[in-house]
N, C-alpha and C positions, 0 to 999 in steps of 0.2 A: 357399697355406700356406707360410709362411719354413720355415726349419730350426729356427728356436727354438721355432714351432708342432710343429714334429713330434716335438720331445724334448720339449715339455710335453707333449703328448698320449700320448706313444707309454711313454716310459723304455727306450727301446731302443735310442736314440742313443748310447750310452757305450760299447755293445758292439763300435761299429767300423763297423757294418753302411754300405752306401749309400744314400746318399737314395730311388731308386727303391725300393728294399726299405722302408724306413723310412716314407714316402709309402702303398705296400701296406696295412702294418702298419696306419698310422692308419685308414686309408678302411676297414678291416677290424672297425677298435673296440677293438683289442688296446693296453691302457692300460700295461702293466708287464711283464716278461718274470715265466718262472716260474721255479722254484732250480731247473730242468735249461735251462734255456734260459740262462741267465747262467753256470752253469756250464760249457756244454759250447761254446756259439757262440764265445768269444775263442781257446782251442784250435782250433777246428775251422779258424779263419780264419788261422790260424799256419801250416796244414798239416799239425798233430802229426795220430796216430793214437787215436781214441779207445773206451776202453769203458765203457760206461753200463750200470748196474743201476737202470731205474727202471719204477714199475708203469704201467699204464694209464691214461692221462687223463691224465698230466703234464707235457703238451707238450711229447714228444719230437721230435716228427715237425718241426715247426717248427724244432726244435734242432738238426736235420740238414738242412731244407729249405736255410735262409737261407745256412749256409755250402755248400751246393751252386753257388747261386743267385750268390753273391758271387763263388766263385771260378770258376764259368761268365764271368762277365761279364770277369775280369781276364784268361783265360787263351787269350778270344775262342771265340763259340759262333758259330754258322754254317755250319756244317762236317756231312761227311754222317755222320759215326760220332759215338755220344753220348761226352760229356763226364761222364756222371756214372748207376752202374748201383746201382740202390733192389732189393733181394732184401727180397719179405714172403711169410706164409705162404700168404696166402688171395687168392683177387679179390676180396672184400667189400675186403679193405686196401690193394692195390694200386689198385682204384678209390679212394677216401678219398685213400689218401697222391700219387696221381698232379695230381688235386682241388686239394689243399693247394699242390703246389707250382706249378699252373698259378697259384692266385690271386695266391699271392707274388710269384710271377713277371713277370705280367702286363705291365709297365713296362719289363722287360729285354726282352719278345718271345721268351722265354725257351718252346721245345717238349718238348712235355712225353708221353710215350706209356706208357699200361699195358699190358702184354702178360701174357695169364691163358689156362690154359686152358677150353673150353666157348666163347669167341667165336672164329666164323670167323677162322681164319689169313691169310684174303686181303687184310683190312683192317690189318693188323700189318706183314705182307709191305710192301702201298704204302706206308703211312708213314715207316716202317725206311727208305725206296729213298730216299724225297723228304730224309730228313736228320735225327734227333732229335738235341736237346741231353742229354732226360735219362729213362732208361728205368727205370718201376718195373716188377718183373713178378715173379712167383712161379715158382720154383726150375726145374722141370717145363719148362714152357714156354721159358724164359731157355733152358736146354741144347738142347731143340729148336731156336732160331733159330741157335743160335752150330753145333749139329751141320747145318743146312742151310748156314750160311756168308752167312746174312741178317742175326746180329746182331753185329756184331765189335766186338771191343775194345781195338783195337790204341790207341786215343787216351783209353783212362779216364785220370781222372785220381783217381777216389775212387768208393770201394763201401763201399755203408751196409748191413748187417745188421740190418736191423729186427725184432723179435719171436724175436729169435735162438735161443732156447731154446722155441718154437711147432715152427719149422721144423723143429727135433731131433727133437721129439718126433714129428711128420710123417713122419718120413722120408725127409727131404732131406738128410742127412748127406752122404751121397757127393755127389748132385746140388750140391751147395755146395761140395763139394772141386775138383769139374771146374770148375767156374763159376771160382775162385778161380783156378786152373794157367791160366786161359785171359787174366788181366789183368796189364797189365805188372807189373814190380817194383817201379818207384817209384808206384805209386799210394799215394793214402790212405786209409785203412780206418778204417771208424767201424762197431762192433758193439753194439745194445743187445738188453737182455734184462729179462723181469721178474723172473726170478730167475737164480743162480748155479749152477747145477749142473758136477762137472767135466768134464762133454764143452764148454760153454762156454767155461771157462777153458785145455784143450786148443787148442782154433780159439784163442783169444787169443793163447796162448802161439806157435803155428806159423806166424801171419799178419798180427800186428800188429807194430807196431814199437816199443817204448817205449813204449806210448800211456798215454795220460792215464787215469787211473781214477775215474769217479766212480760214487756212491753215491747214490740220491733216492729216499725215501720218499715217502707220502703228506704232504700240506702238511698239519703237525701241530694240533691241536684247539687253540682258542685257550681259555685256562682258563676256566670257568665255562660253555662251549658245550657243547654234546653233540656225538659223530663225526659226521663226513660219512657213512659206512656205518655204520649200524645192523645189528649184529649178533647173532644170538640162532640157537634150535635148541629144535624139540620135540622131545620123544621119542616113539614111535608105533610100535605095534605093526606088522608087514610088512601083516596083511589090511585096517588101517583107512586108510593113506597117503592112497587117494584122497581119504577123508572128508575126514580131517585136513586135505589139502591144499586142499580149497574150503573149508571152515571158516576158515584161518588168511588167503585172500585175501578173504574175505567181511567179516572184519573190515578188514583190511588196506586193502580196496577201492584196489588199485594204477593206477596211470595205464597200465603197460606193463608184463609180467613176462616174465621167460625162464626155463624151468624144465629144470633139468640131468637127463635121466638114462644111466643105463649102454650102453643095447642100443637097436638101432633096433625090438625088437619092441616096448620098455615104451614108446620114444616112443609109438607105434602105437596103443597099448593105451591110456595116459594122457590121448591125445589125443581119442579115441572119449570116453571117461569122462568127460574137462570139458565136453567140447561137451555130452555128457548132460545135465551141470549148471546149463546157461546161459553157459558162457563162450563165446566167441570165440576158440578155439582152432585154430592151426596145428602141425604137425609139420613137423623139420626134421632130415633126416638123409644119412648117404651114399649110402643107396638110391637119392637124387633126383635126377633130372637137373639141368643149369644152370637150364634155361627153368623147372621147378617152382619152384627155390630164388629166383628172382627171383620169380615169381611172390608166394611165401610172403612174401619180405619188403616186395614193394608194398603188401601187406596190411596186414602190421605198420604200416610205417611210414605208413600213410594212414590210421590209426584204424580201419579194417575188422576186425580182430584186435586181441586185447589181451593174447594169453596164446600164446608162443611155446614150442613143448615140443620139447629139441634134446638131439643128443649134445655130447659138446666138440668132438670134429672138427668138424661141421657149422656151431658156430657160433663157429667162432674166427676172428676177423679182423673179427665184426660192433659196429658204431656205432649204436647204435639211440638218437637224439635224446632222446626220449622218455621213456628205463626209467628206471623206478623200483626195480623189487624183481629181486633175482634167486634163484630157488628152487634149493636143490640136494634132488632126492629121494632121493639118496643120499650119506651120507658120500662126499667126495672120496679115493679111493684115495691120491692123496701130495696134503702140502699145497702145492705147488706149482700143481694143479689147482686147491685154493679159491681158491689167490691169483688167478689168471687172472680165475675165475671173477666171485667179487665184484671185481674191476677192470673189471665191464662198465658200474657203476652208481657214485656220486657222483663223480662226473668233474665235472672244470670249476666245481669250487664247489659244485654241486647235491648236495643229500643222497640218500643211496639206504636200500637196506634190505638187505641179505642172509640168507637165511633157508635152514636145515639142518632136515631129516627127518631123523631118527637112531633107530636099531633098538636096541633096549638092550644088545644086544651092541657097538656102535659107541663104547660110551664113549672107548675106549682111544684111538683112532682121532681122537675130538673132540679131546680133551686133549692129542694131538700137534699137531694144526695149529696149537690154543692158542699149544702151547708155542714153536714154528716162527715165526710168523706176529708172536709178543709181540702177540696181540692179545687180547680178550675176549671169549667168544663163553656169551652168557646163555640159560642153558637155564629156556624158560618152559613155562608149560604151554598145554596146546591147548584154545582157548575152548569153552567151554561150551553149550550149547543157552541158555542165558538171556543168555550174554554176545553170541551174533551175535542174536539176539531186541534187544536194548538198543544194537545197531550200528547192525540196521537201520532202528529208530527213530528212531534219531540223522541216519542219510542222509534218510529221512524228513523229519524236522523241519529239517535244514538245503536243503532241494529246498521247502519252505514259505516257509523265512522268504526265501528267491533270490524267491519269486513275488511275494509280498508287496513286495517291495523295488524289484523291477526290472519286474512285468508289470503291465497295464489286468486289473482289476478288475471295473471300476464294471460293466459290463454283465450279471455275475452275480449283482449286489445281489439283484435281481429273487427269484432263487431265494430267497436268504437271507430276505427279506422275506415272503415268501410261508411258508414252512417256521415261521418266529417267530410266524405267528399260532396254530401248533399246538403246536410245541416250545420247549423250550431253547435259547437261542440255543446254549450249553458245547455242550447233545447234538445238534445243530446239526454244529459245528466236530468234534465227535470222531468225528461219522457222515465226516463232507468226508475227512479227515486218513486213516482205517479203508483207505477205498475208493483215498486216494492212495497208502498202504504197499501195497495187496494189489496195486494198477496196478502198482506198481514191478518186480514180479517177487519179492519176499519171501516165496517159502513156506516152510513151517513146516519146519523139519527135529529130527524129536523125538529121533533118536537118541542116546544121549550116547555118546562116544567113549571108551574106556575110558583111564585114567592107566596109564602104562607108566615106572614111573622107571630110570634108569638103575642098571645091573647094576653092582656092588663085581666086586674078582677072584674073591673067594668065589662069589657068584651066578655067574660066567662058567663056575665047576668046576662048579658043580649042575646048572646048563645044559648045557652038554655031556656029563655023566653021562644027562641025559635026553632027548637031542635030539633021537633019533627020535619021542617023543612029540609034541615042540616044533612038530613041521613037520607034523602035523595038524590040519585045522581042524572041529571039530565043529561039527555042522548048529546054523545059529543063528535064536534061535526068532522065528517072524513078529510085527511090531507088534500091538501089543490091537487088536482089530476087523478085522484085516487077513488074506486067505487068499493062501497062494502060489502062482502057480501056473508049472506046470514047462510051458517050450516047448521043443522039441524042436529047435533049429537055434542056434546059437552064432556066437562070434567066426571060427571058419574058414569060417562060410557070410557073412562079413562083414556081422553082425549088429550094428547101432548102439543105443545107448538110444533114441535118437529113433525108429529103426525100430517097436520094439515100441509105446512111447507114441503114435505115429501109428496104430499099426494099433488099437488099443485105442479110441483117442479116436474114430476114425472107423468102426469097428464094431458098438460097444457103445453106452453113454449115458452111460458116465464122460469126464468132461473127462482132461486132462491134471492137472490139479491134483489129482485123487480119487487118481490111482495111486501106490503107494508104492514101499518100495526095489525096486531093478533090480541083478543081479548074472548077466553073461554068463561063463559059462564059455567052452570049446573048441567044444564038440559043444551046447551044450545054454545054456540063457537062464532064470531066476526070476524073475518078476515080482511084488509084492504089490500086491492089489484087497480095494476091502472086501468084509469080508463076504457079504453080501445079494445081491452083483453077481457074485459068483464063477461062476456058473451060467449064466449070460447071459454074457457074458466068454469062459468056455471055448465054450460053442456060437455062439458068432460069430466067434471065432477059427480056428474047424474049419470052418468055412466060406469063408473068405479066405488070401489069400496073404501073406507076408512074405516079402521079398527076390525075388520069384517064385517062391515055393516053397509046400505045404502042410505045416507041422510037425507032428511029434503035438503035442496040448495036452490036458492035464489038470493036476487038483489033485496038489499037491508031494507025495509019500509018505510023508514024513519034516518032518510039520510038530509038531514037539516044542513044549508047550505048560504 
């Protein structure tokens, strides 16, 4: 490939960059730079100082890599102290961004080492001995090597702040002070951040020199397209969230979702409850160790899981190829958080979804991020019992016409042929189609969810004139045909849905499909059975164990009718 081959391919030749870089670029598929990458690469190759305001997925990393990588090469790498120190918040990002600039690199020979905490120190240790060019590593761990006297940085010559305003929020404030006091003076500092906040612009002001300032939003909607991020918000009562939130993926039917909540117990809790539902649910929080949280995400990212349920800590720093939706089940306390948040999805071109639970007290809350963000966020209402009924006919009929289209046939004729000389052939196809909906996993969910619109200021006064009433919940009455019945063992005996529907199904004579709503409390678990069954049900239950336990089981006391 000439050099005229790799500026037509690349557009990245005008930048300055070198051929080996350039060369990378192509082999990589990278056709054009992105407006942070044209922005910040000819600064950065000057040696100026820079700071970057830009979100997620705008091809920062690359805008810091290349002039790492460049001026590694001019200033001679080989040498046993790195040339170039990468502070991110998390190992998810220090692996990624370490990733990145191995590939770029590749042609320089360019060594490249993440240092995180949770992997053995001994593997860190040898490498640091044998020589890095260039270390990415998270705050924590970085002070650990330089307080052993293994990572030293008498020869930087440039320190990149990546996720700048991550790490704040972290808790690295100080650990990023000491970091800083420990690298010469004349080095060059490159800071970015997704948003501005003033402890941000403080660290700028104390550590930067002059730097260059830039600014990069998202790559703007071209007119007549729709956003890359899709944004919207139901409003939903606090006891129905769970419903709501399988109801609104059911329609949705996402490829990948990650769902934001507050406390590692709702993860806990959330996570139990979708799995209830049929999803493919993981939990991701700081309770977990390393080897879990890898664990978790080989799952994700291998299809095994589809629905990831995480604090922010836990999942800040992750890349998940894949995602499509990101859920927040709770209004974002500052909008700083949403923005993170939805910057984990339409990246790189790809459309996303971003989707808000909202408590009708939260208006106030929506309406700032709004206001914050200049974005739009459409508050719809939560589908219907007829509308996921009409979705998942539509998955239905589109897993029909895929067979139709793409699979052999002909061997089932036979059926068909045979059936035509008694039926319809219509009632025929409407029997086949009946039996592929109910195969799919489509049961019926009759509940309707109730409309919750958002509270005025007025409503928010009558509200908290009543709000101790607000926060109880009256016993709510069983479906027509349906009896409750109370078990006596709960969420702290770690009680699953599947737990009960297993002991049921295989107790009794009702499948999984006959049983109705499930609602675990603390100490204690509701189940709804029909009818006729409720009797058989409780004396087989009193007979068997759940969790290895005996619970009491009887009919609910309080079945209001």
């Amino acid at each position: 490939m000439t050099p005229d081959d790799i500026e037509e391919a690349t557009g990245f030749a005008d930048l300055g960059l070198r051929p080996e870089l350039l060369r990378a670029l192509a082999g990589l598929g990278y056709e054009e730079p992105t407006p942070i990458q044209r922005e910040a690469i000819p600064p950065l190759l000057e040696g100026r100082d820079l700071l970057g305001q830009a979100a997620t997925g705008t091809g920062k990393t690359a805008a810091f890599a290349l002039p790492i990588l460049q001026r590694m090469a001019e200033i001679g790498a080989g040498g046993e102290r790195p040339k170039a120190l990468v502070l991110v918040p998390t190992r998810e990002l220090a692996v990624q961004v370490s990733e990145a600039v191995h590939r770029y690199g590749r042609d320089l020979g360019a060594r490249v080492l993440p240092i995180y905490g949770g992997q053995p120190i001994g593997r860190q240790l040898r490498e640091l001995q044998r020589g890095i060019d260039v270390v990415v590593a998270t705050p924590g761990r970085a002070l650990d090597h330089i307080g052993r006297k293994t990572l030293l940085l008498d020869d930087l010559a440039m320190v990149v702040l990546d996720e700048a305003d991550e790490m704040l929020d972290m808790g690295f404030a100080d650990d990023i002070e000491s970091i800083l006091q420990e690298t010469p003076e004349g080095r060059q500092t490159v800071l970015f951040s997704a948003t501005m906040p003033p402890r941000i612009n403080s660290i700028a002001r104390q550590h930067l020199r002059e730097p260059v300032r830039i600014e990069i939003g998202r790559e703007p909607t071209v007119p007549g397209e729709g956003p890359l991020v899709r944004q919207s918000a139901y409003v939903v009562p606090r006891a129905h969230k769970p419903a709501a939130l399988g109801r609104v993926l059911d329609v949705e039917a996402p490829e990948a979702t990650i769902v934001f909540c507050r406390t590692r117990e709702e993860v806990d809790t959330l996570t139990e409850t979708m799995n209830g539902r049929g999803y493919r649910a993981e939990a991701l929080h700081g309770g977990m160790g390393q080897e879990q949280r890898d664990r978790v995400m080989a799952r994700l990212r291998s299809g095994t899981a589809d629905l990831l349920v995480a604090t922010d800590v836990a999942a800040r720093g992750l890349d998940i190829e894949h995602l499509t939706h990101v859920v927040n089940y709770n209004v974002p306390s500052a909008p700083e958080s949403y923005v993170h948040r939805i910057g984990r999805v339409g990246r790189a071109g790809r459309e996303g979804v971003a989707i808000t639970l909202a408590e009708p007290r939260e208006h106030r809350m929506l309406k700032t991020i709004e206001r914050v963000t200049k974005s739009r966020i459409t508050v719809e209402k939560v589908p219907t019992v007829a509308d996921l009924r009409a979705r998942r006919l539509e998955l239905t009929r589109s897993a029909l016409e895929e067979s139709i289209l793409e699979d052999d046939l002909e061997h089932f004729r036979v059926v068909v042929d045979t059936l035509a000389d008694e039926f319809d052939v219509m009632e025929i196809a409407m029997a086949a189609v009946k039996l592929a909906h109910e195969a799919s996993g489509a049961a019926a969910d009759e509940e309707e969810i109730p409309e919750a619109p958002l509270r005025t200021e007025r409503d928010g006064r009558t509200r908290r004139e009543g709000a101790g009433r607000d926060e109880r919940r009256p016993p709510r009455t069983p479906t027509r045909g349906m009896t409750r019945i109370f078990i006596g063992a709960g969420r702290s005996a770690g009680i699953r849905p599947q737990d009960l529907v297993g002991a049921i199904a295989n107790e009794s004579s009702l499948s999984g499909r006959d049983i109705g709503a499930i609602e675990i409390a603390d100490r204690f678990s509701l189940v709804e059975v029909p009818d006729p069954a409720a009797e058989d049900v409780i004396a087989a239950l009193r007979q068997s164990t759940i969790k290895g336990r005996k619970p009491t089981v009887r009919r609910e006391r309080f079945q209001a009718r």
